[in-house]
Structures are given as C-alpha cells and as structure tokens.
C-alpha positions as CSV (number, residue, x, y, z in Angstrom):
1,X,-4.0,-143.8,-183.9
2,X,-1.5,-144.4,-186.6
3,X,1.1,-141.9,-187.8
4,X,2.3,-142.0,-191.8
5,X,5.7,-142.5,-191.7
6,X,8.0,-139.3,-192.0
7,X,9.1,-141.3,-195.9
8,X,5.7,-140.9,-196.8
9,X,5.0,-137.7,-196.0
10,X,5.9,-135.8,-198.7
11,X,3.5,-137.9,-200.9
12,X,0.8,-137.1,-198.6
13,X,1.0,-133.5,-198.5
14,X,1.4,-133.4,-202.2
15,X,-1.6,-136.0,-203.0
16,X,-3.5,-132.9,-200.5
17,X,-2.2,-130.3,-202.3
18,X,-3.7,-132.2,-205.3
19,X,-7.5,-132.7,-204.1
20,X,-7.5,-129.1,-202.7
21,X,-6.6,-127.6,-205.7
22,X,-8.7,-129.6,-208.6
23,X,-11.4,-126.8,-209.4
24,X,-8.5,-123.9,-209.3
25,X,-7.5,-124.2,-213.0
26,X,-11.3,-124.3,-214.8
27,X,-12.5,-121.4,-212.0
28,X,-9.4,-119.1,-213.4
29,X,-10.1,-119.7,-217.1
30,X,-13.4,-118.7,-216.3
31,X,-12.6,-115.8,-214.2
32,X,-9.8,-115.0,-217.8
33,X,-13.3,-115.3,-219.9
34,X,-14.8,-112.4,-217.6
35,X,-11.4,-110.6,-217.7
36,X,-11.9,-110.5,-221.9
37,X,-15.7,-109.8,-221.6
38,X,-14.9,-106.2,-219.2
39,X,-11.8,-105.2,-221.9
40,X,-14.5,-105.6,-224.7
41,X,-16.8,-103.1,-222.2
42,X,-19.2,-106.2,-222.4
43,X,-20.4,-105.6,-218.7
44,X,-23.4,-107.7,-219.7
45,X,-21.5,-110.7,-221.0
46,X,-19.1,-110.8,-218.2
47,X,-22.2,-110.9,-215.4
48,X,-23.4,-113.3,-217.4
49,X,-20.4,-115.6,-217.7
50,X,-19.9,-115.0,-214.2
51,X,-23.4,-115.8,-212.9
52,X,-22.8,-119.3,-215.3
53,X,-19.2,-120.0,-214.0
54,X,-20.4,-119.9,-210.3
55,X,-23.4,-122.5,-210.7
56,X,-21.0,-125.1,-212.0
57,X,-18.0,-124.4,-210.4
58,X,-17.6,-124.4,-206.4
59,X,-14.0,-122.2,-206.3
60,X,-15.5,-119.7,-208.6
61,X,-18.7,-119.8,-206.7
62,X,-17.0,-119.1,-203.4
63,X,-14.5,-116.5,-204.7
64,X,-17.6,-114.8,-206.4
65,X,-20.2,-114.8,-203.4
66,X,-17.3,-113.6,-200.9
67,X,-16.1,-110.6,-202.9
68,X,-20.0,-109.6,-203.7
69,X,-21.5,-111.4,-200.6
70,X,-23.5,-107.1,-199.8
71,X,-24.8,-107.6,-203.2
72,X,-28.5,-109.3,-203.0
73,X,-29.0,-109.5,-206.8
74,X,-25.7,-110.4,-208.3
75,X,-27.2,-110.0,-211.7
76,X,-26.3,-106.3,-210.8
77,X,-22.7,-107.0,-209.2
78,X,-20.1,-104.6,-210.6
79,X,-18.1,-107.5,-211.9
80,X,-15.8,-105.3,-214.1
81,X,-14.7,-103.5,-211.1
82,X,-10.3,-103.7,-211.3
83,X,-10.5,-104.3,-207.7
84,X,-13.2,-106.9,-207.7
85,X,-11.1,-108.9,-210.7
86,X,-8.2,-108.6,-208.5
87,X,-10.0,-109.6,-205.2
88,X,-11.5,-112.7,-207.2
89,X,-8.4,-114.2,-208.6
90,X,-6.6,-114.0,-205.1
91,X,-9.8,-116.1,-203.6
92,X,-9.4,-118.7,-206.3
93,X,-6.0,-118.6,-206.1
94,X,-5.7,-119.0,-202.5
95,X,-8.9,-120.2,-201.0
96,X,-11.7,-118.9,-199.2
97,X,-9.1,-117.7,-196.5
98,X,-9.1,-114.5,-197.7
C-alpha cells in the first residue's frame, strides 16, 4: 500500500474536510428558517420547514432524527424547544458525533 507523500498532505486533508462538510451550509440556513419560524411563535411553520428540510437534506436529517430520535411522529416534535435548536446546530455543525 502507498502512502501520499507528507507535501501532499495538507491538500488531502483539506480536499476531506471539503466532501465532509458539503451539506453543512444549506442544513444551517434551513435550521436559521426554523429559528425565524419559533421567534414568530409559528410552531406549525417551523415543524413544517423542518419535516421538509430533513427529506432533502442528509445533515439536517441526521441532526434532526438524533435530537428527536424518542419522538415516533415528529410531526409533533417540540422543534421550538431552545435546547433542541441548540442541540441541532451543534449536530450540523459538528457531525453525528454528538
């Protein structure tokens, strides 16, 4: 087995870092839409958004069934909840590690 070079490296990690990250970006402005939707006390909206956000987008999808993965209807998911925000921007943020 072949080893990348130790001048390469860097551009490997960082090509990585790249792929890993791709769905990051359009999972958080849909997780900011949901954010707007609970300040307006649009519970319904934000569920709605949510439910919409996690059929076409794998990182939200993930954050959102691992922060409400005891709830088996998530139509009725307290998605407004400050910690459950909070808990979903740190998945998407950082990966399903949490």
């Amino acid at each position: 087995m072949k080893s990348v070079p130790l001048k390469f490296a860097p551009l490997f990690v960082l090509a990585l870092t790249g792929l890993a990250g791709c769905k990051k970006g359009p999972a958080l402005d849909e997780l900011k839409k949901v954010e707007d939707a609970c300040q307006a006390k649009d519970k319904d909206k934000a569920i709605d958004i949510a439910l919409k956000a996690a059929d076409s987008n794998s990182s939200f999808k993930k954050a959102f069934d691992g922060v409400f993965e005891s709830v088996s209807d998530k139509k009725t998911a307290n998605i407004c909840g400050g910690a459950s925000l909070t808990e979903m921007r740190m998945r998407i943020e950082n990966g399903p590690s949490i």
